[in-house]
VOGU-3710 file (C-alpha; in Angstrom, 3 decimals, decimal comma):
1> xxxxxxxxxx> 3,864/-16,476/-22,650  6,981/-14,953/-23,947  8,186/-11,667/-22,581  11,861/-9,741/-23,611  13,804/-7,622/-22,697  17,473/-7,841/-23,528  16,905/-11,615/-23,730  13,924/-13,780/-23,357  12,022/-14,942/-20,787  9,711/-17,968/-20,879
11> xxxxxxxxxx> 7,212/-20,550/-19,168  9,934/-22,964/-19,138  11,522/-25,081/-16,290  13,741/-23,287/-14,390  17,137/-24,784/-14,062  18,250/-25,398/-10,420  21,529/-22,729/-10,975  18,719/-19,931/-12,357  18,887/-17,091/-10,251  15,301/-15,543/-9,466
21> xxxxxxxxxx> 16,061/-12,487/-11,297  17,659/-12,519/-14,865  20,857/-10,722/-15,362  20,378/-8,153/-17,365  17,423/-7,053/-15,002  19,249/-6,266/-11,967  19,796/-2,852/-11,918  16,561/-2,020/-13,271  15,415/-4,409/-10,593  17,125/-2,078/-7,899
31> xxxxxxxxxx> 15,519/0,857/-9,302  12,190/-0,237/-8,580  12,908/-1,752/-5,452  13,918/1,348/-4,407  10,334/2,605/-5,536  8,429/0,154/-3,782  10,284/1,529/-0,370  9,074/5,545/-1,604  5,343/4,561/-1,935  5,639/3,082/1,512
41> xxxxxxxxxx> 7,020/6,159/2,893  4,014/7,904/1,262  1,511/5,552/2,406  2,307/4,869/5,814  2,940/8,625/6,734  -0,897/9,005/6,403  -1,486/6,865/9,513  0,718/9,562/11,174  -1,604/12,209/9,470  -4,882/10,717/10,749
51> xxxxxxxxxx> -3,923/11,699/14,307  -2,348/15,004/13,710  -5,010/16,098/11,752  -7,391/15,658/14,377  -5,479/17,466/16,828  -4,181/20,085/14,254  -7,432/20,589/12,088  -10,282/20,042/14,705  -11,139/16,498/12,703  -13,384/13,693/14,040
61> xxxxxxxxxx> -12,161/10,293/13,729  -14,812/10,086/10,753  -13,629/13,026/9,296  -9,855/12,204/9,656  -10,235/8,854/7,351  -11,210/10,967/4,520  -7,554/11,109/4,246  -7,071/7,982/3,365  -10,499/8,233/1,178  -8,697/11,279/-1,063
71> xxxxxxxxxx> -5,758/8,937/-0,759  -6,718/5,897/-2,680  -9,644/8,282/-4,849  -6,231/8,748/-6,595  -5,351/5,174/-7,280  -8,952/4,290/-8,142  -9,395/7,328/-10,942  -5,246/7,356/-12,161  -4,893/3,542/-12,383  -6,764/3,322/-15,638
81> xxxxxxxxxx> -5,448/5,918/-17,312  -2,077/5,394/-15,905  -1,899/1,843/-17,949  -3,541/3,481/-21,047  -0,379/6,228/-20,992  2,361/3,665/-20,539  0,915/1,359/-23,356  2,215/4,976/-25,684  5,193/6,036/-23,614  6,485/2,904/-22,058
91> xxxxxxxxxx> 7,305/2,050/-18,689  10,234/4,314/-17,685  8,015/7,250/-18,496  5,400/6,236/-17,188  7,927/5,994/-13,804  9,088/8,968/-14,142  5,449/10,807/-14,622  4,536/9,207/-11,727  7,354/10,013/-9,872  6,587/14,218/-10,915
101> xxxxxxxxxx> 3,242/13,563/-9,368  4,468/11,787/-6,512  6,867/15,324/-5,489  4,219/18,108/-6,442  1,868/16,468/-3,941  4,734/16,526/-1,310  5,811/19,933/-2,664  1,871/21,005/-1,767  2,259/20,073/1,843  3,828/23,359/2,391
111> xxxxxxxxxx> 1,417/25,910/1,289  -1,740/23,480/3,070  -0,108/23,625/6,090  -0,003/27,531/5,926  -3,264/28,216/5,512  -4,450/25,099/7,244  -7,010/23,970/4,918  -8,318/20,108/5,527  -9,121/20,295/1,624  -5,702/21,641/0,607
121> xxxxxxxxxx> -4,228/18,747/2,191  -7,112/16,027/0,597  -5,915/17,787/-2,410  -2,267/17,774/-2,143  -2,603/13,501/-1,109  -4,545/12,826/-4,193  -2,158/14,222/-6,529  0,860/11,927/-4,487  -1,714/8,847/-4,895  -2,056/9,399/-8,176
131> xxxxxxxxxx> 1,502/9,324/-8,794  1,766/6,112/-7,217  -1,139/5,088/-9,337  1,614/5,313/-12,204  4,215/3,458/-9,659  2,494/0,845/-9,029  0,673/0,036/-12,684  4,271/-0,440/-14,164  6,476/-1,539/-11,222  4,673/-4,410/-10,573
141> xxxxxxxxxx> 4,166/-5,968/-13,982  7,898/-4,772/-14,556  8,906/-6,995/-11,607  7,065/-10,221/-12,450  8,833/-10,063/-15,715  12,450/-9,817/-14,561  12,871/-13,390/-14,367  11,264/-16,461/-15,059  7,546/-16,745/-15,158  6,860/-19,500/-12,831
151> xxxxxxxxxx> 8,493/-17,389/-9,993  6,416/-14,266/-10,708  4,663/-14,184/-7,168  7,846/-15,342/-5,366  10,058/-12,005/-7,093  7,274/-9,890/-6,436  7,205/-10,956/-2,602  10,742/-10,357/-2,431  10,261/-6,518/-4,102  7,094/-5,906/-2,053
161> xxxxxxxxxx> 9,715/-6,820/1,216  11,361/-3,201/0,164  7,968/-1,669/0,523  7,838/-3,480/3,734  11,226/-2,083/5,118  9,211/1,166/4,002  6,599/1,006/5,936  8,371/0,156/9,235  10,409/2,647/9,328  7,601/5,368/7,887
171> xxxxxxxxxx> 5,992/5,451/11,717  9,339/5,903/13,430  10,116/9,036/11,051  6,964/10,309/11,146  5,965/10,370/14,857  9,909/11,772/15,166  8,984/14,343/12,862  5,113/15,264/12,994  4,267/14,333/16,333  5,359/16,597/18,770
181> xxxxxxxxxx> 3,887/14,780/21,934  2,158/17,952/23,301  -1,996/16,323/23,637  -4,557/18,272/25,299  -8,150/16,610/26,243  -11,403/18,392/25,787  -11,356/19,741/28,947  -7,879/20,902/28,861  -8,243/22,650/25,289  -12,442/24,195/26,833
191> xxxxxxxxxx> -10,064/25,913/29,594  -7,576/27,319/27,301  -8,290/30,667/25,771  -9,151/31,135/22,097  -5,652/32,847/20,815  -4,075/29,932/22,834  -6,244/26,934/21,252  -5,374/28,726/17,650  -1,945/28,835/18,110  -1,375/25,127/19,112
201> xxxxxxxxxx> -3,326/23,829/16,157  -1,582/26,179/14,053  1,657/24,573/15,464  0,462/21,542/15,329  -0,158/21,888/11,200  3,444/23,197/10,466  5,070/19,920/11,973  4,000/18,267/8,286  5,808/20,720/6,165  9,461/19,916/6,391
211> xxxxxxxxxx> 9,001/16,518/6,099  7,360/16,224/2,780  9,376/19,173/1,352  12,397/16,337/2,598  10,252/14,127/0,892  9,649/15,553/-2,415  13,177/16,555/-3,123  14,340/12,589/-2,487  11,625/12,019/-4,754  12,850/13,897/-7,340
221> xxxxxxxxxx> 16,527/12,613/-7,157  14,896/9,046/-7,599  13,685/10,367/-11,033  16,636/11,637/-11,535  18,241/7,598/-11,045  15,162/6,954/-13,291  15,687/8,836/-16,095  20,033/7,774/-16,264  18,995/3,786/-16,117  18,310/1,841/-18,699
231> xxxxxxxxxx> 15,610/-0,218/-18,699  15,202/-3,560/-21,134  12,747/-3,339/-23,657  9,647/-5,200/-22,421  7,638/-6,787/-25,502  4,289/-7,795/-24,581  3,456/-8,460/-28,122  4,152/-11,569/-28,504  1,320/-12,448/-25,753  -1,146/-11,418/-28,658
241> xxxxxxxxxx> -3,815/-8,743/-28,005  -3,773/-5,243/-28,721  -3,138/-3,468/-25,328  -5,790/-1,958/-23,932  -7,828/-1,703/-26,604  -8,935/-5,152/-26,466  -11,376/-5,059/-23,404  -11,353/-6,083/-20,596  -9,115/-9,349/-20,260  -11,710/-12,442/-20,136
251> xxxxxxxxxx> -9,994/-13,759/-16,843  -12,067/-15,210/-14,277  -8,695/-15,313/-11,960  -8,258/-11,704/-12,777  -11,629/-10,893/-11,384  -11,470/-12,710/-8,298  -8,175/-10,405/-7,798  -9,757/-7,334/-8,088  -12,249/-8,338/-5,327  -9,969/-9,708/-3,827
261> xxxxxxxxxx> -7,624/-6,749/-3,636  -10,572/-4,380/-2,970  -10,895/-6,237/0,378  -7,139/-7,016/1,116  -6,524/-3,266/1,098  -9,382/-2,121/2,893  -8,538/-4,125/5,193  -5,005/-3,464/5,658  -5,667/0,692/5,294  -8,586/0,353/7,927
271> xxxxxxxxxx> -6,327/-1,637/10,398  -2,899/0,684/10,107  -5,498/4,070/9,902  -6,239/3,672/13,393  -3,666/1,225/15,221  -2,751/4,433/16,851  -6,028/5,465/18,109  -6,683/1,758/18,858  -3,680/1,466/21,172  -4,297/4,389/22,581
281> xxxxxxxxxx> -7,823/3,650/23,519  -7,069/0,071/24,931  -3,966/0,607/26,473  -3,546/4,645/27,680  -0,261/5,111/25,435  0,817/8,793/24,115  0,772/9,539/20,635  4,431/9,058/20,384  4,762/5,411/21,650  0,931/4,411/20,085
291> xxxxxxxxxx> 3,209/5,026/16,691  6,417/3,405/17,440  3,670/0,281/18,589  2,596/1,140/14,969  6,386/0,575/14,154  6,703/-2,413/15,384  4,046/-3,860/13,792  4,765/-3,048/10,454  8,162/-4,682/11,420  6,206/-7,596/11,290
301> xxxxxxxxxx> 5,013/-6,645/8,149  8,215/-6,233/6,498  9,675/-9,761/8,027  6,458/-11,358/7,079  6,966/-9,974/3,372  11,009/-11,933/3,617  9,700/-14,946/5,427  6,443/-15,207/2,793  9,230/-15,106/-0,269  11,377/-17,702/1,229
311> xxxxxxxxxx> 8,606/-19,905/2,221  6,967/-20,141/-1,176  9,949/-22,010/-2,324  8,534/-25,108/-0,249  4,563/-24,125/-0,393  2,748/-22,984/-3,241  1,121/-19,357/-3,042  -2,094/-19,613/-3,625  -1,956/-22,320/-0,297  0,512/-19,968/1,651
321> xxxxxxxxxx> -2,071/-17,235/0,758  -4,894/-19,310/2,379  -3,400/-19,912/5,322  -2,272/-16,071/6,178  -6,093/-15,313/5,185  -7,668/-17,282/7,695  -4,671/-16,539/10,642  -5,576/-13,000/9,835  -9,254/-13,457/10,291  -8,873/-15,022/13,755
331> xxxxxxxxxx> -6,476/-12,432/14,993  -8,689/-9,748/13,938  -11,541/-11,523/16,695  -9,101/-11,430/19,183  -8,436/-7,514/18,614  -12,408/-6,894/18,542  -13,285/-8,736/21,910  -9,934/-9,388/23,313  -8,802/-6,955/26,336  -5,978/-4,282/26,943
341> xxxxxxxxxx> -3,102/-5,506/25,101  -4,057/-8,585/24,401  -6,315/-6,971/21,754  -3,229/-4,706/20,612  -0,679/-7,428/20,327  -3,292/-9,402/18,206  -3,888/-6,741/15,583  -0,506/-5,856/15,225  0,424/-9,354/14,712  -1,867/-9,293/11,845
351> xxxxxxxxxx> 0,461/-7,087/9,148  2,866/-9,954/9,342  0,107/-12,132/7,964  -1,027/-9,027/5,190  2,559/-9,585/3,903  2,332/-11,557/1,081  -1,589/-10,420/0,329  -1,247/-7,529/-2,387  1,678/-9,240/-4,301  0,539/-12,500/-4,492
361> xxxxxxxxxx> -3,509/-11,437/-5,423  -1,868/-9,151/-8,087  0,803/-11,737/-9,438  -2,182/-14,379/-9,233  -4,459/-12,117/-11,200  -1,965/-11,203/-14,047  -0,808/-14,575/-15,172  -0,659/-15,337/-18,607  -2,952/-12,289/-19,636  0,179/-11,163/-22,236
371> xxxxxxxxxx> -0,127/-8,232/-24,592  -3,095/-7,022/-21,875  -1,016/-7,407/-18,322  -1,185/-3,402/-18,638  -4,756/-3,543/-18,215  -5,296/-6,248/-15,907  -2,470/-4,443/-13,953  -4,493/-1,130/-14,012  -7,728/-3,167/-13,031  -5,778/-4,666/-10,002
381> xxxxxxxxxx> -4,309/-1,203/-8,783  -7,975/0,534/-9,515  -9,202/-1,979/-6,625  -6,745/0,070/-3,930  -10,016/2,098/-3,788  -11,388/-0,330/-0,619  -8,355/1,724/0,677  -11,121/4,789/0,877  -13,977/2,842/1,381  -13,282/1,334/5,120
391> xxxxxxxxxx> -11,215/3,736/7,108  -14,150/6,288/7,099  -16,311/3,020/8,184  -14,191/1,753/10,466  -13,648/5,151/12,103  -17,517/5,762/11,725  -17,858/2,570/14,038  -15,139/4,099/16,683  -17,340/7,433/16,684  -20,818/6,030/17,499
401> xxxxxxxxxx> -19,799/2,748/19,913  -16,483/5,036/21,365  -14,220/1,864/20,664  -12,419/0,479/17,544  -12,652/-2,551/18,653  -15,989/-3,732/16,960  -14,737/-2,017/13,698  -11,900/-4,758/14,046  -15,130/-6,882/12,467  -14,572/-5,328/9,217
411> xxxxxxxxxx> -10,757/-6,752/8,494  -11,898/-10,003/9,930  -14,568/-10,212/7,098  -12,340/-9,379/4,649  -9,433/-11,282/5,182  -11,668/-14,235/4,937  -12,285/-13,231/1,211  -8,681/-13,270/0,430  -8,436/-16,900/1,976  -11,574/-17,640/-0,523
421> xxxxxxxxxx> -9,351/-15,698/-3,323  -6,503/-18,252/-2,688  -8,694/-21,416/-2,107  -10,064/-20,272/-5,966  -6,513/-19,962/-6,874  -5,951/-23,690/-5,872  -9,142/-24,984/-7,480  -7,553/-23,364/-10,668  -4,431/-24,536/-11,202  -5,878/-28,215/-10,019
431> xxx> -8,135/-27,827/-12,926  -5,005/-26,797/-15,183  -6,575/-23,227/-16,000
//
């Protein structure tokens, strides 16, 4: 596979002075890093939302995962067409489409939390998803190709770390900003009169509006970076193929990925959904410290992402993938029958293990599929959609047993498919395939 920008890059051996990411890819390479850390924002603020909506908007815990169902609706049904666009605009506009989407959804925030409408804000997250939809179809395949090809999964760890910073900081601004510790039980909120009741959820809804109007604008100056840098040409051409007009890519790795990312995410959305809930039922915390708990774990998530890239200089991925599968499994039993925080300090500990999941299933998947890495890239992203599927499961499971704990059954399961992803992976390249 040959891929080029301002020079070329092959499936050669790398030279022991080649740096991981060619030259005249750096600043692009920035750029996107710095998208990978906006998407995290996005994404992790919606574990923040899940609790303030139920206090704010009446919401069940059922009812509150639809967030994350609108959510990743909008990576499913953009993904596609997202790829299809970019294969007639490029990749910088397709980046900087995405990034318009990305700002009107934060820009909607404003008006849903005015009239306090559950659907206005379903709404308002789709249309950010789907943004990201475009993020994420080009910024990953952009990545992989920014250096040489054998090192694909390692760059993309090391980009997917900026996502991780992201996302541990995302529950520290959040609670500081949305939460506003004030919690009333059933009993407390029964006692209070009607006007009174109305006014604190009221309250409670406006706490989301300056932070994604802060949100949107940074957005917006990001496109604004966009739009000045310039990007190398990227000629998938010479890959042979057509785009995506070929089909779907015959790639029996690139199938297992999308399964394999179907599960990865639900797992990971279903898990960071309701860590907060979780730690507060096992362990009596307020809202405030359940997130900064939240924090903390995704800390782990974001070392796990710089550990992961350094380590797959000694083990191969597919392997390293394996064994962060099957560590994630068993830590997921501990959080299900485990008590107090035993059972919290277990399932935090497992987004240090998710780390290196998404990047290396999608850099996995995409290999050598040329002229139609668009596509495959599309296909992988359209699998976020597990993202909707579990939380509402998951948080179906709290409702009727009044304890997360056994929906803690539901990552376990999964995270053994993405060990039997990377155990494929192995079989694979042991066959020469």
């Amino acid at each position: 596979m040959a891929l080029t920008g301002s020079g070329t890059i092959e499936d050669n051996e790398q030279t022991s002075g080649e740096p991981l990411v060619t030259r005249a890819f750096l600043v692009p390479f920035a750029v996107v890093c710095t998208m990978f850390f906006m998407w995290a924002i996005a994404n992790n603020f919606n574990d923040i939302l899940i609790k303030q909506f139920q206090k704010a908007l009446e919401l069940t815990r059922m009812q509150s995962g639809l967030v994350q169902t609108a959510f990743y609706l909008g990576y499913f049904t953009i993904a596609l067409p997202a790829g299809w666009v970019m294969t007639r605009v490029g990749y910088r506009n397709g980046l900087l489409i995405g990034l318009g989407l990305y700002a009107l959804g934060a820009f909607l925030f404003f008006p849903a939390a005015e009239v306090r409408a559950f659907g206005f804000f379903l709404a308002a997250l789709y249309i950010i998803a789907a943004g990201l939809a475009f993020l994420e179809t080009a910024a990953n395949p952009l990545i992989t190709v920014m250096g040489p090809a054998r090192t694909a999964a390692q760059r993309l760890n090391l980009a997917q770390s900026f996502n991780g910073f992201g996302a541990f900081i995302a529950p520290f601004i959040g609670g500081a900003l949305i939460f506003t510790g004030v919690e009333h039980t059933p009993g407390q909120l029964a006692a209070m009169a009607p006007a009174e009741v109305e006014a604190y959820r009221a309250a409670e809804a406006l706490t989301v509006q300056l932070p994604y109007l802060a949100l949107g604008l940074l957005v917006l100056l990001l496109a604004a970076v966009v739009r000045l840098t310039r990007f190398p040409r990227v000629d998938e051409e010479h890959a042979g193929g057509a785009g995506l007009s070929g089909g779907i890519p015959a790639s029996p790795m690139l199938r297992r990925a999308v399964i394999a990312q179907f599960f990865y995410v639900g797992a990971q959305v279903a898990i960071w959904s309701y860590f907060i809930n979780f730690a507060q039922d096992l362990v009596g915390v307020g809202e405030v410290r359940a997130a900064h708990l939240l924090g903390y774990s995704l800390m782990a998530f974001m070392a796990g992402r710089f550990a992961g890239t350094g380590l797959m200089r000694y083990v191969d991925p597919p392997r390293l993938l394996v064994a962060f599968g099957l560590i994630a499994a068993a830590l997921c039993a501990v959080a299900a029958f485990a008590p107090g925080w035993t059972a919290v300090i277990a399932l935090g500990l497992t987004s240090f293990f998710m780390s290196i999941m998404f990047p290396t299933i999608f850099a996995l998947g995409i290999a050598g599929l040329g002229a139609r890495t668009k596509l495959g890239s599309s296909l992988i992203i359209m699998a976020i959609i597990g993202g909707a599927v579990f939380p509402p499961f998951v948080g179906l499971i709290g409702d009727k047993a009044h304890s997360l704990q056994l929906g803690m059954l539901v990552p376990l399961a999964s995270f053994v498919v993405v060990a039997l992803f990377g155990m494929s992976a192995l079989r694979a390249r042991a066959a020469g395939n």
